[in-house]
Structures are given as structure tokens and as C-alpha cells.
N, C-alpha and C positions, 0 to 999 in steps of 0.2 A: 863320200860313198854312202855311208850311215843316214845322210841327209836325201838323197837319190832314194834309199828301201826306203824310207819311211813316208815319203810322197807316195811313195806306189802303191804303198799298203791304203792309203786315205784315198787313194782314187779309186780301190778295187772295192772298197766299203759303199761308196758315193753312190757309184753303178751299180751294185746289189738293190742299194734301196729304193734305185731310183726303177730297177726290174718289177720290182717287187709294190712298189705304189700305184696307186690308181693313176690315171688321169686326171683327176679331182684335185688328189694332195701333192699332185707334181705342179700344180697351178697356183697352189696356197705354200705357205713355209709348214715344217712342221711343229707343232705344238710350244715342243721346249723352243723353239726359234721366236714364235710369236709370241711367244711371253718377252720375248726379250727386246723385240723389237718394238710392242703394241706403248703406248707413249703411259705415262702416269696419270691415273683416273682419279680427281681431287677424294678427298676423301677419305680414299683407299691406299692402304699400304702396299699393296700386289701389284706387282707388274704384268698383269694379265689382262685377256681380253674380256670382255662382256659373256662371252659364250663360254670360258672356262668356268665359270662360276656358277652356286649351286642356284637353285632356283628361288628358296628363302631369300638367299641375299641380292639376287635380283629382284625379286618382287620388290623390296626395300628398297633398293635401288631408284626403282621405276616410281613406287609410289611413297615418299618419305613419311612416316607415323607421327603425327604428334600427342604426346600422352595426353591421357583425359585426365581434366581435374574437374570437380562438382562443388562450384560454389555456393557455398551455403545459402538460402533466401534470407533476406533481412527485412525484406519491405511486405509490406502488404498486399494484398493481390485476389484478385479471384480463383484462380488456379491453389492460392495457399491455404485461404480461407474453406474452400471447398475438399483439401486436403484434411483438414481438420476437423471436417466432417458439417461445415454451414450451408444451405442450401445456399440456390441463384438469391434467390432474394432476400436472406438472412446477410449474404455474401453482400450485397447492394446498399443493404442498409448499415452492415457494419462498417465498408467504407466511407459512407457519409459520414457517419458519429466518428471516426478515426480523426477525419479532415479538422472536426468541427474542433476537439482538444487540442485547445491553444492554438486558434489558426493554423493549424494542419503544423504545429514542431513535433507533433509527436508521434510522429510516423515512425519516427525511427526506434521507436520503444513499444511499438505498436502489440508488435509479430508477438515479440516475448512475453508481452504481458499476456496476452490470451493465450498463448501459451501456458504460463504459470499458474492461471485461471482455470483452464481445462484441466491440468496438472491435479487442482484442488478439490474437482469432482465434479464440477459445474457442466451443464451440458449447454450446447452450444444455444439453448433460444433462453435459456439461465442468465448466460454471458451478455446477451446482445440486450435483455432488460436488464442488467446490473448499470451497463455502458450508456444505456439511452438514461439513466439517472445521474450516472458520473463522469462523463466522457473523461474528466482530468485524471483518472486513473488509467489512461491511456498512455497517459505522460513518463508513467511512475518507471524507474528500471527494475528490471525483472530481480535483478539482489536485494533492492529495497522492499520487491514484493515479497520474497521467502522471506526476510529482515522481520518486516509485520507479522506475517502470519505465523511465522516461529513464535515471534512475541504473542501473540495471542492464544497460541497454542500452551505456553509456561503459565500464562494467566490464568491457565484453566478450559479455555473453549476447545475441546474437544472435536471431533467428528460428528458431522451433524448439526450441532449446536455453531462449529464455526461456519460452518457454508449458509444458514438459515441468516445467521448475522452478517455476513458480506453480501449477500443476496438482497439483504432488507437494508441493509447501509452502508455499502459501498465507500462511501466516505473516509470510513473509517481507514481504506487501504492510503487512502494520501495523508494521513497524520503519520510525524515521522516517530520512532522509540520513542526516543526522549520525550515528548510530549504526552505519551500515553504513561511513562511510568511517571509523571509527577502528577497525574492525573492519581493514580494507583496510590502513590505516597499519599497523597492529603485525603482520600479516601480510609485508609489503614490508618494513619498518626492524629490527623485531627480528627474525622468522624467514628473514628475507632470501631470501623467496619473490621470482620475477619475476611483472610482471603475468600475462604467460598463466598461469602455475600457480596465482595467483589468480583467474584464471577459472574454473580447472578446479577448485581449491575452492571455491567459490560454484558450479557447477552438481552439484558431486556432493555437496555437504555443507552443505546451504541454512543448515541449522540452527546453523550455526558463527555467525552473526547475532547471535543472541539468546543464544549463552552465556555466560560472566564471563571476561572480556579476561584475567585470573588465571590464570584454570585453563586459557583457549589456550595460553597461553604457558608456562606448566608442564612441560605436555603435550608441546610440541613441543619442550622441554628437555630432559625425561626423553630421549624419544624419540631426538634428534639426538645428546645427551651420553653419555647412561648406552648406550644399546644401538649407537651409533655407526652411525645412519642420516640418510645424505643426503635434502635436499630433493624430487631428482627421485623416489626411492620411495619417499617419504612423501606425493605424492600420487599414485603407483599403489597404494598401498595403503590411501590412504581411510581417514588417520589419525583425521581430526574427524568420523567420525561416533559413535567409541570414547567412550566415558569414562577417565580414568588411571588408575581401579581396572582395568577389565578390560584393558587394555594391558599393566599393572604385574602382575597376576597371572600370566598367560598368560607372560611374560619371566624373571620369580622361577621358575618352575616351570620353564623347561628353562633357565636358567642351574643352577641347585641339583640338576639332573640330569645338569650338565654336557653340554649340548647347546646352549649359547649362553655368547659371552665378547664381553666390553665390549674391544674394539679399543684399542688404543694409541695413541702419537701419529702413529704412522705409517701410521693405519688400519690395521694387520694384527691377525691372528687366527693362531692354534694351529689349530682345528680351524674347520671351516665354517659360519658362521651359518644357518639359513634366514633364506630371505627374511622381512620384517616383512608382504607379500601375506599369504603362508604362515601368517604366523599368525595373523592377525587375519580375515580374510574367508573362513573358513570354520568351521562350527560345530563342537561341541565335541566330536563324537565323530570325528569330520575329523584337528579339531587334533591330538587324543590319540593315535587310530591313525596319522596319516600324520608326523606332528611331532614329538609328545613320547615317544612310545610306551610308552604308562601305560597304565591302565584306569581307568574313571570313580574305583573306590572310593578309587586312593590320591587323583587330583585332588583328589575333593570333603573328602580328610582335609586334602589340603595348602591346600586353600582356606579352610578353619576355623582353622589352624594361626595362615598368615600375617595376617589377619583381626583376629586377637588382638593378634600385634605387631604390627601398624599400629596397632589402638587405645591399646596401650599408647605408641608413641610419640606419639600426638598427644597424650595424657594426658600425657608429659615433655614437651611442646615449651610447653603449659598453663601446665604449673606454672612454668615457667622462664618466659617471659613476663611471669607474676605476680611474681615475683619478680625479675625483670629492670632494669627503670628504675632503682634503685640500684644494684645493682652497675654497670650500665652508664654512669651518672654516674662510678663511684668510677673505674672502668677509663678513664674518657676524662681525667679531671682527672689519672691517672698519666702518660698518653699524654703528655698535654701538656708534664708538668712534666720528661718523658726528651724530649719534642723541644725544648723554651727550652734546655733543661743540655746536649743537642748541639750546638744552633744556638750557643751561647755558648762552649760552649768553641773547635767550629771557630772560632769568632771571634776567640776570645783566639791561637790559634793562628797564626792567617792577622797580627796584632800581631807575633807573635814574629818 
């Protein structure tokens, strides 16, 4: 009976709605129906159809988003270079000189370096003649480049002073630390330079970097010993940019004129030196009329002359060399056997 009312009750619901519905939705199920019936949409958790959903989530649906990600540039490019601010044909030329460092391996250190370069102050037709002198600093990684310039910056070179010196020798950005401070050491310990005056060499004589710690040192011997010149004019006169032939020549030829004399102990001289300015920075018809007062043809005799004997003495310093390690044995085991025979006799002495 219970079962009979409650049929009748769901059929008189049925008929209501179905009074009460269009035409339309007596042709479709309704709503809660077609949720239940419409099949599972991958994806999606809902058991609904396309139409019940908001339009956000269709749009999404219809068009799936893939996030944007912006990969960094690394490489070279015209587009990056003209980012940077290089014209087309700054642009053109800086990818040639890129290519040309190291067979084009250094593309991949390219980007950053000019980067690190613009970074330093340099403006982009700056950059492209530092590069057209040193393509290898193309090579360089941009850590190793802040590495340098940091260093150079503790050394003293300042702003201004350091972009004038990478501008004008670029070189210097590929010597690694370590080679510039032992450059620094033998400048301070054996030439007993102070730091500022090693500043002032490292900004006027970049190139002292990269030469043989040997022939520094030499140099500044001959220089300080043989012609008896102090530290503070040996950097107004902008010793390391010379080689010790043309120093050594230019000295030989007005000492042997009698117009220069190697000082004493007491630094004095007979007659007046010029200055070491005097004769090395300025050129050679300068030197000659204002210094030596010769005329080219005897220099260029006396330059063939001395030329010779120099060769011939490094041809005796050779041979003696070669021939050296024996006798140098034989002379050290004499050495010895005259210092035991002294040591022993003051001994026996000191007995007595």
C-alpha cells in the first residue's frame, strides 16, 4: 500500500514538470540529469557538460596556455649588439672580430665580456677599437674580467685612469692575478718602488705585465747601478716602456762622448748628467741635437760598432757557461777544502 502512495506521488511530480517545461527541455534531460549522464571529460574532475561551465574555463579548455619563459641571450647577435646600443655596422664589425678570437671559441664568452666592458664605462666605438687590438679578450670569462679589474682597481687605478689604461692596452685584461701581483712584488721588494709609484707604472707602462720578470729587473739595475738613477726619475721618465738595448745604447754613446759618468758612492759626478727624461723620451734626432750633439751618421756607426760587441760578449758569456759546471765544481770543492783548513786551524788555535 505504502509502495502504491509513493509511486503516485512521483508520477504527479513528473507531470507537473513536464506541464510546466518548454518544448526545448522536454527534448533534452534536465540539467542535474545531464550532469550525470554527459560521459567524463579527461582532465576534468566534473561530471558535466561543456555548456555547464564558466567561460574562463572553457576558453582554457578550447585554447590550452603554455607559460612564457624568456631565455636569457648568450650568444652574439645583431639584435643584441644593437641592444647595447652598436650601430648596423659597429654591429657587423664586432661580429667579425668576435669570429676572429680564437677561431670563433669565443663566442660563448662574447656576450658577457662586452657586457662587462660597457659595465666599465666604455662606450660602444671605445669597445670595438679596444677589441679590433685584442680580439683575445673576447675569450676572457666575464668573472675573470671583474677578477682583473678589481685587481687593478686595489692597485690604485682609479676611474678614469683605469678605462684610459684598458682602452690603450687592453692586454692587460688577459694576464691572469697572479701574474700581475708578482709583477707588483718584484716592483716593491727588489726595485724598492712604493705603491704610488707602482701605480704610476702600471698606468703609464701597462705593458710591464707581460714582460720577463729578468729583463725588469735588469733593466732597473743597469739603470739604478750603472747610470746612478733614483726611483723617483725613473718613473718620470717612463723607464719600462724602453727595451735595455735602446736604454744601453743611447748611455754608451754619451758616456764614450764623455757626456755622461756613472756617480760614485757619494752620488756625485765631475761634470752634469742629463736627465734619464732627456734621453729617452724623445726621438732621435732630439737626442742627438739636444743631448749628444753628434749627427745621425756617426750614431748609426756607433750603433753597428757597439752591436758587435755585445754579440761578441754574449758569444763569451756562451761559451763559458758551456764550459762552466766543471770548473765551477772544481772552484767550489777548493773553496771548501781553504774554509775546513781555516775553520780547523782557528780551532786548533783557540786550543792553544
Amino acid at each position: 500500500m505504502g509502495t502504491t502512495v509513493a509511486a503516485r506521488q512521483v508520477f504527479r511530480w513528473t507531470v507537473r514538470a513536464a506541464s510546466s517545461s518548454s518544448s526545448s527541455s522536454l527534448l533534452s534531460p534536465p540539467l542535474t540529469w545531464r550532469c550525470l549522464l554527459q560521459p567524463r571529460h579527461a582532465g576534468c574532475g566534473l561530471f558535466c557538460s561543456s555548456s555547464s561551465r564558466s567561460p574562463l574555463q572553457s576558453s582554457h579548455h578550447n585554447h590550452p596556455v603554455s607559460p612564457v619563459s624568456e631565455t636569457p641571450v648568450t650568444e652574439l647577435s645583431p639584435q643584441s649588439l644593437a641592444d647595447m646600443g652598436f650601430t648596423e655596422t659597429q654591429a657587423e664589425q664586432m661580429l667579425e672580430t668576435a669570429s676572429k678570437a680564437r677561431g670563433g671559441r669565443a663566442a660563448g664568452h662574447a656576450l658577457s665580456a662586452l657586457t662587462a666592458l660597457l659595465a666599465l664605462g666604455l662606450n660602444p666605438s671605445s669597445v670595438l677599437k679596444l677589441l679590433h687590438k685584442c680580439p683575445e679578450v673576447c675569450s676572457v670569462k666575464e668573472s675573470q674580467l671583474q677578477q682583473r679589474v678589481g685587481n687593478l682597481r686595489k692597485l690604485g687605478l682609479v676611474e678614469g685612469s683605469l678605462q684610459r689604461v684598458v682602452a690603450h692596452y687592453p692586454q692587460i685584461l688577459t694576464v691572469p692575478v697572479k701574474t700581475v701581483k708578482h709583477v707588483v712584488v718584484l716592483l716593491r721588494e727588489k726595485c724598492l718602488f712604493t705603491a704610488p709609484q707602482v701605480t704610476d707604472i702600471l698606468r703609464e707602462s701597462p705593458a710591464i705585465v707581460l714582460e720577463d720578470l729578468a729583463q725588469v729587473e735588469f733593466l732597473f739595475q743597469y739603470v739604478y747601478f750603472r747610470m746612478g738613477v733614483k726611483q723617483a726619475e725613473i718613473i718620470k721618465s717612463r723607464l719600462f716602456r724602453y727595451s735595455l738595448d735602446e736604454v744601453r745604447c743611447r748611455h754608451c754613446f754619451l758616456e764614450r762622448r764623455g757626456l755622461y759618468q756613472t756617480p760614485d758612492k757619494k752620488g756625485q759626478t765631475i761634470i752634469i748628467n742629463p736627465k734619464l727624461d732627456s734621453i729617452l723620451n724623445v726621438d732621435q734626432n732630439a737626442f742627438l741635437t739636444a743631448v749628444a750633439k753628434a749627427s745621425v751618421e756617426e750614431y748609426d756607426v756607433f750603433q753597428r760598432l757597439v752591436a758587435k760587441e755585445w754579440l761578441e760578449e754574449e758569444k763569451e758569456k756562451g761559451s763559458i757557461n758551456a764550459d762552466g759546471p766543471d770548473s765551477e765544481e772544481e772552484e767550489e770543492d777548493e773553496d771548501e777544502e781553504e774554509e775546513t783548513g781555516g775553520r780547523s786551524g782557528y780551532i786548533k788555535t783557540r786550543k792553544r
